[in-house]
C-alpha positions as a Markdown table, in Angstrom:
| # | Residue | x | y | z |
|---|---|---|---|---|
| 1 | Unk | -7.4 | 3.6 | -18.3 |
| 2 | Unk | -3.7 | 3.6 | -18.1 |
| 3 | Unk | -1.2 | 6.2 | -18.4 |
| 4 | Unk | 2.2 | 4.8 | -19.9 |
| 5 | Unk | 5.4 | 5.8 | -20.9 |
| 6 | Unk | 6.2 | 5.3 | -24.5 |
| 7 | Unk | 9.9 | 4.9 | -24.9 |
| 8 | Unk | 12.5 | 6.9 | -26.9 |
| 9 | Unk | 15.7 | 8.4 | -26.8 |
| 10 | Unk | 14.5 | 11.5 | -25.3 |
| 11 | Unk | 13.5 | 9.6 | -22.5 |
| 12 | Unk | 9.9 | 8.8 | -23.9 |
| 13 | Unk | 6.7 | 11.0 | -23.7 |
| 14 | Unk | 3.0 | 10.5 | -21.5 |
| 15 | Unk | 0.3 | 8.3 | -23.3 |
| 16 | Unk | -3.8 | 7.6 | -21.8 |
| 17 | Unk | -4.6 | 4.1 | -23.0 |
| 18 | Unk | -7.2 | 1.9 | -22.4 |
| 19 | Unk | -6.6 | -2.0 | -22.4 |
| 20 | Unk | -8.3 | -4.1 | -25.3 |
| 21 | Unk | -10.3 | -5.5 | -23.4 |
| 22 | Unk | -11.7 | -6.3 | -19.8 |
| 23 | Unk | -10.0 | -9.8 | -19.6 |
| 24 | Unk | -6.1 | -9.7 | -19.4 |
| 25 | Unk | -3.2 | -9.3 | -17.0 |
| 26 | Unk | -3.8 | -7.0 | -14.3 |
| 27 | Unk | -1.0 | -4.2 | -14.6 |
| 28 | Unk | 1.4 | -3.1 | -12.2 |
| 29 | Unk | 3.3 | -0.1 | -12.7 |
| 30 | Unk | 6.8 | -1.1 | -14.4 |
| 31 | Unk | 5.4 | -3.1 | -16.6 |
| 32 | Unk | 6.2 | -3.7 | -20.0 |
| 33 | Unk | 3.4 | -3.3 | -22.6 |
| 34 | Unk | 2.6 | -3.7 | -26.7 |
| 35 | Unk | 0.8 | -0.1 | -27.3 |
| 36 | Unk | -0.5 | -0.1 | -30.1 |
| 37 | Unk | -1.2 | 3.9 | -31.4 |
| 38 | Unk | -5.0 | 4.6 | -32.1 |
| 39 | Unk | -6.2 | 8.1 | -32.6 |
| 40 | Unk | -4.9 | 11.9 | -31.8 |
| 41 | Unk | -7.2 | 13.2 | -28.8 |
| 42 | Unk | -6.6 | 17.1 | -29.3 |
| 43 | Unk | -8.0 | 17.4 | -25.3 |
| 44 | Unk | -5.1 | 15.8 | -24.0 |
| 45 | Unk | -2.8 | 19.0 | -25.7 |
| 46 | Unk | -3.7 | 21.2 | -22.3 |
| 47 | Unk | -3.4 | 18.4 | -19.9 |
| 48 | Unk | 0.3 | 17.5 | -21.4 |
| 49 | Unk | 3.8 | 19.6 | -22.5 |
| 50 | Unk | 4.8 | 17.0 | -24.7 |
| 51 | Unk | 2.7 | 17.6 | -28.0 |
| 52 | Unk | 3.7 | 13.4 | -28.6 |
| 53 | Unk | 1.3 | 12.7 | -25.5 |
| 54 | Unk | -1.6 | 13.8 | -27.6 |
| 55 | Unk | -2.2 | 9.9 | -28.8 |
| 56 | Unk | -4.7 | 7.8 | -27.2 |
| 57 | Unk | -4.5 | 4.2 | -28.2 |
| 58 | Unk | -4.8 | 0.4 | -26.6 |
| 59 | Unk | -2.6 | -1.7 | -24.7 |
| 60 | Unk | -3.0 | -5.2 | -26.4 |
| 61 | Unk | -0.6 | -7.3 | -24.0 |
| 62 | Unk | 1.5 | -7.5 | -21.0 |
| 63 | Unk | 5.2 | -8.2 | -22.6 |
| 64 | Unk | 7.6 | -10.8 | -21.0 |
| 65 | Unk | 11.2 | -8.9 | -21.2 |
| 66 | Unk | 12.6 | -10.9 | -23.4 |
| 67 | Unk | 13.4 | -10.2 | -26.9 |
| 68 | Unk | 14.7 | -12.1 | -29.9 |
| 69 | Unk | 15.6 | -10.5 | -33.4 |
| 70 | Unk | 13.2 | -10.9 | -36.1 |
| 71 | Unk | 10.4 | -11.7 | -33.8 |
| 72 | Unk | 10.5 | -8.8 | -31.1 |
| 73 | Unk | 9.4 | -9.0 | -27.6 |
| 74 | Unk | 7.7 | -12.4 | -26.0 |
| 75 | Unk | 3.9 | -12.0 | -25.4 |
| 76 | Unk | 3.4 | -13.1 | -21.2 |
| 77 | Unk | -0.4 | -11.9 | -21.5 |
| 78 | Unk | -2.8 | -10.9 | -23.8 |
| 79 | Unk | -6.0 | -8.9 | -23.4 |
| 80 | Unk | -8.5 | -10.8 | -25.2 |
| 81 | Unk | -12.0 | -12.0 | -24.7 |
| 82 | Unk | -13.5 | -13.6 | -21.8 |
| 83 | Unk | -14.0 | -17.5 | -21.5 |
């Protein structure tokens, strides 16, 4: 589990995530991630102010910052399964 901070121009709200799976990029905190929104997880109301923070969801790759129009950010690691 993670907690991240989803970005907006409120200066972004709390999220819980868990990564897709057990084989990716070990994360550091700073770093840029796709989150992908999953389900609303009404326990999380008492444990945050922001009602936004209520979403779990999955972290699905460690993002490289770069970003090109049309395509969006550069993928430096994916979770995904084990070799």
């Amino acid at each position: 589990m993670v907690m991240l901070r989803v970005c907006s121009k409120d200066n972004g709200f709390m999220v819980m995530a868990a990564t897709a799976s057990s084989h990716g990029p070990a994360l550091q905190p700073g770093d840029l991630v796709a989150w992908q929104a999953g389900a609303i997880v009404p326990a999380l109301a008492s444990q945050f102010p922001d009602p936004r923070s209520i979403w779990g969801g999955l972290v699905l790759a460690k993002l490289a910052p770069e970003y090109t129009m049309g395509k969006g950010w550069a993928i430096e690691q994916p979770f995904g399964r084990g070799h």
